[in-house]
N, C-alpha and C positions, 0 to 999 in steps of 0.2 A: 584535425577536422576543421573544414573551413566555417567562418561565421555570417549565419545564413540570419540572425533574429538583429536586426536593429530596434532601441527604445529612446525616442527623446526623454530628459530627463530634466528638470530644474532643479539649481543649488538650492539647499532649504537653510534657514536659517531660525527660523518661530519652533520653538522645541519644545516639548512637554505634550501630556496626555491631554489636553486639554484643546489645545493645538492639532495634533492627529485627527483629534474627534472631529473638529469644526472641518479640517481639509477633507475627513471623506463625505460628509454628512452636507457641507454647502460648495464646493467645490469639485467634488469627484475627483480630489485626486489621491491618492495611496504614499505611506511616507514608508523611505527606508534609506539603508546604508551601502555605503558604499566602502571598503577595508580588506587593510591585508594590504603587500607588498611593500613597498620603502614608503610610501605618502601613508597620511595620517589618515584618520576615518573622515567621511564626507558623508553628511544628512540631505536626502536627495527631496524629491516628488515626483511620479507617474501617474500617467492618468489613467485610471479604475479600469475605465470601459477598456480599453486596449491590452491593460496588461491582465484582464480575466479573459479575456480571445486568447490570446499567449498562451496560457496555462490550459486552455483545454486541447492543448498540442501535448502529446505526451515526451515527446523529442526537446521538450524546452525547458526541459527536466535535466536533462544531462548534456546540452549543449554551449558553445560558447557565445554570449549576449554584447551584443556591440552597444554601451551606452553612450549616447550623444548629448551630450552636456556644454549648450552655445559651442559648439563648433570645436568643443574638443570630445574624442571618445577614448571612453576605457574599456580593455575587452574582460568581462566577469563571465561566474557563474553562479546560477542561483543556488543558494547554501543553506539557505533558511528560508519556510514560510509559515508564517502564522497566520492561524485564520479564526475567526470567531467561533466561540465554544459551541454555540447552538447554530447560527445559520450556516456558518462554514467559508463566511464570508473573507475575503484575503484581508487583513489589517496594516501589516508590516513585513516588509522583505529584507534580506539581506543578500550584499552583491560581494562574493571574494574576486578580489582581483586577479589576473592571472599573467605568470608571464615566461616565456618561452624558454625550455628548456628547464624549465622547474616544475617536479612531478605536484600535482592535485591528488588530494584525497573528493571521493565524490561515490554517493549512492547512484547503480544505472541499476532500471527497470529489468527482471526478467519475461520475455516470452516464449509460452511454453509452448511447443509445436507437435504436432502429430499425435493431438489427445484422443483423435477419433479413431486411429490406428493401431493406439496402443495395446498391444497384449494382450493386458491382463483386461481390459474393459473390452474390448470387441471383442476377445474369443471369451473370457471368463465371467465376462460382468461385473467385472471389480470398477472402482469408481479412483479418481486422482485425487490427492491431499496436497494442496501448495502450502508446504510450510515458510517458505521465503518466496516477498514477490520482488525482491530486489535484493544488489549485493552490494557491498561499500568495497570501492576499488583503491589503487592507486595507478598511476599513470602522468605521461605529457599531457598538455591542453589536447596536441595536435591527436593522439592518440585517443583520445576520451571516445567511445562507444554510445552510441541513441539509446543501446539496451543489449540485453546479453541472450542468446538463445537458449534453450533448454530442451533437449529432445526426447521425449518420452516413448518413443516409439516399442523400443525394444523391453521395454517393463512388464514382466510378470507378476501378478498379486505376491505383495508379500518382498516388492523388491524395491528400492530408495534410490536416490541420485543424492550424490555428497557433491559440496563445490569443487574437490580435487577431479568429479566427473567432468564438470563443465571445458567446455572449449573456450577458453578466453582467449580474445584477440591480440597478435603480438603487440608489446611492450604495455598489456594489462596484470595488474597483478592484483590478486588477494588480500585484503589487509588481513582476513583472520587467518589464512593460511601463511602468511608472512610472517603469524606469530611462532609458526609449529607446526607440522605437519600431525602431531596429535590432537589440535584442534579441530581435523576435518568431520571428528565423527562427531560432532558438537551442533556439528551445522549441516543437518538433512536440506534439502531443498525441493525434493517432492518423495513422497512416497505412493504406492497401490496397495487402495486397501481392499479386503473380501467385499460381496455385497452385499447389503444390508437385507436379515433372513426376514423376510414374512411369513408369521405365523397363521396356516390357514385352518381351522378349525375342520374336523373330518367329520362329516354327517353322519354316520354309522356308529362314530363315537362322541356324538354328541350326547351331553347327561338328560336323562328324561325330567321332564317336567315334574315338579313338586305337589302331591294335593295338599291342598291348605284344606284343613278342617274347620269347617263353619260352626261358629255355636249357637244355639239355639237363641228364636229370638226371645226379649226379654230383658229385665234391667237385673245389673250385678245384684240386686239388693233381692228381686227375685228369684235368683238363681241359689244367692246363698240361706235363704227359707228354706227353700225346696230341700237342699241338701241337706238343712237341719232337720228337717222331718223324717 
């Protein structure tokens, strides 16, 4: 796969949480690493605004990132991201290095196709269950996939797709399938399920209304006189 995402980047050197905080908070910029391969880990900076544009690419997820660092680049992928517990905000990235002819392990996105077609929901009314929206693969850089298809087409209520279904692209391979071919029934990746019953209540058998007995008016204290008498 050729590398379509360039990111300037600056060496960082100021470390600590303390330091993070002030770089996103008066500076706009995001702190993260750069590791993996023969060199040693490298603490970066990118700037906020560009690299949340980035991310709302879903292809920059599973692509390879040209970083530009004063005139020299290293080609990564992104491997990690944290983001703030409540807002969701991006905090800290991590960049593995990569290098050619050496496989990568990497999560690609699945999309699922032909849900309007399928089976079991246009002729039965049955509804899709996405149990997996992505698979952890291994692979070359060059080989690395934007995402992985998924075809639901031919699915009857009551019937599942396992990853040994899927079509992986040549030289992608499975890491859970790589454990064992008995681990495929472990790992469903959509299923069709019935559709959900509505209960609609039958007029004719609906229960008659209750008479409620009224009691005479009067206070308890005359009612139980009365009675004593």
């Amino acid at each position: 796969m050729s590398t379509e995402y360039t990111i300037p980047v600056e060496k960082r050197s100021d470390l600590g949480k303390g330091s993070s905080r002030r770089l996103r908070r008066e500076q706009g910029l995001i702190p993260a690493i750069i590791y993996g391969g023969e060199s040693g880990p490298v603490s970066i900076t990118l700037d906020i605004k560009d690299f949340i544009r980035q991310l709302k690419n879903e292809a920059f997820f599973a692509h390879i990132i040209e970083l530009d660092m004063a005139g020299t680049s290293e080609k990564v992928v992104l491997k990690d991201l944290q983001r703030h517990p409540v807002s969701g905000f991006p905090i800290h990235a991590d960049f593995l290095r990569i290098k050619t002819g050496q496989q990568i392990t990497m999560r690609v996105p699945l999309h699922f196709i032909n849900e309007d077609i399928c089976v079991g929901v246009d002729r039965d009314s049955g509804r899709i269950n996405h149990q997996l929206t992505d698979l952890e693969i291994n692979c070359l850089p060059k080989d690395l996939p934007e995402y992985i298809e998924v075809d639901v087409a031919a699915l009857e209520i009551g019937d599942s797709i396992h990853i040994s279904d899927l079509k992986l692209p040549a030289g992608v391979e499975s890491v859970a399938l790589s454990h064992g071919d008995d681990q495929d029934q472990n790992y469903s990746v959509a299923v069709v399920l019935p559709p959900k019953l509505e209960v609609e209540e039958d007029e004719d058998e609906a229960p008659e209304p209750t008479e409620v007995e009224v009691a005479p008016k009067g206070s308890a204290k005359d009612q139980d006189e009365s009675s004593d008498d």
